[in-house]
C-alpha positions in Angstrom: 0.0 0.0 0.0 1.7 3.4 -1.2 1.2 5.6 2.2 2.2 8.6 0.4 -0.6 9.5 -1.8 -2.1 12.6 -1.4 -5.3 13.1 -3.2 -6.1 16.3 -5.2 -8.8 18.2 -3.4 -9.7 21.6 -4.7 -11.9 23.8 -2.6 -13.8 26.0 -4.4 -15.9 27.8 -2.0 -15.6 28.1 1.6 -17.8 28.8 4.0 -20.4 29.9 1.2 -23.9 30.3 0.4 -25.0 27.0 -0.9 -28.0 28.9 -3.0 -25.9 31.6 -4.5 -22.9 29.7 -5.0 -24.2 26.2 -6.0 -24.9 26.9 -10.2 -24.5 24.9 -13.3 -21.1 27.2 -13.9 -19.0 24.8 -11.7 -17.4 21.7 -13.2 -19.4 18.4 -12.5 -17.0 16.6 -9.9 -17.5 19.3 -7.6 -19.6 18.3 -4.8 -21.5 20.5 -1.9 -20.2 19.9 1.6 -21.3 20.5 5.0 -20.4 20.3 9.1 -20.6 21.6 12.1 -18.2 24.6 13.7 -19.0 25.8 17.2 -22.6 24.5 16.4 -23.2 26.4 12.8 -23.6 24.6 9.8 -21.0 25.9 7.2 -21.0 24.5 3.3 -17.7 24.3 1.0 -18.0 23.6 -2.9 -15.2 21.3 -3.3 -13.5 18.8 -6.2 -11.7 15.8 -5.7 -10.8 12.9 -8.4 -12.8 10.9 -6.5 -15.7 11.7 -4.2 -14.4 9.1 -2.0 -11.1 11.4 -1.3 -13.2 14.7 -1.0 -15.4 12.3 1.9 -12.2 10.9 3.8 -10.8 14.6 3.9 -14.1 15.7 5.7 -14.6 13.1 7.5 -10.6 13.4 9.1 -10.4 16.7 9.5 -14.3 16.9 11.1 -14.9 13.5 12.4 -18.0 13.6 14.2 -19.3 16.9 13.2 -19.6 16.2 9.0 -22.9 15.6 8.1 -22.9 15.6 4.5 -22.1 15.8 1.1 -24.1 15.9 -2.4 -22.9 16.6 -5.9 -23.2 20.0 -7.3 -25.1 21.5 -9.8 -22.5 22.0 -12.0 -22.2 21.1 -15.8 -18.7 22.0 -16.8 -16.3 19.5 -18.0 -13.7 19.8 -15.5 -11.0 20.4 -17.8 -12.8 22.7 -19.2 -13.5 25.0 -16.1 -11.7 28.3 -15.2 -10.1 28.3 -18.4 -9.2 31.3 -20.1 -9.9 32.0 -24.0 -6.4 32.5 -25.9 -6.1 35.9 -26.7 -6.4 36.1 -30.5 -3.1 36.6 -32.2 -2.1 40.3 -33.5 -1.6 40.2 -37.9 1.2 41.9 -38.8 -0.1 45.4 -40.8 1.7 45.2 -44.1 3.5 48.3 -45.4 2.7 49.9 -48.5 5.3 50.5 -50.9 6.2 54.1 -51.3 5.7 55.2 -54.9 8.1 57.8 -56.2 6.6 61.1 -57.0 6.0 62.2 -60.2 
């Protein structure tokens, strides 16, 4: 067993609103968490290659106070999300050739 994986977890949004910020612009392995802090429910919007990793993240770092998790709303290919357009290349301006006055 190779002890010294760590998994990719992104978190997108934390401590968020999960009606504003839950939206079909996020990428589709996202997933909406939430626990307990002090007795207040807070959400994150996080990805993971696997939702298995995002849950063993939550579940060691909150233990008893996770309650949940449920995929988002996204419907952006992940590779595709948060990526900037290329800026379109500059064309050369051509000189005219200067005609000798007559």
């Amino acid at each position: 067993m190779n002890t010294n994986y760590t998994p990719n977890i992104s978190i997108l949004h934390q401590n968020c609103k999960p009606d504003e910020d839950n939206n079909t612009k996020l990428p589709y392995n996202a997933y909406l968490t939430w626990y307990k802090v002090d007795d207040i429910i807070q959400y994150d919007i996080a990805m993971a290659d696997k939702a298995s990793e995002l849950f063993d993240y939550y579940y060691d770092n909150y233990q008893k106070n996770f309650i949940g998790m449920e995929q988002s709303k996204g419907m952006v290919a992940p590779n595709r999300w948060n990526v900037q357009a290329p800026q379109p290349k500059k064309r050369k301006k051509r000189r005219r050739k200067e005609e000798p006055n007559e």
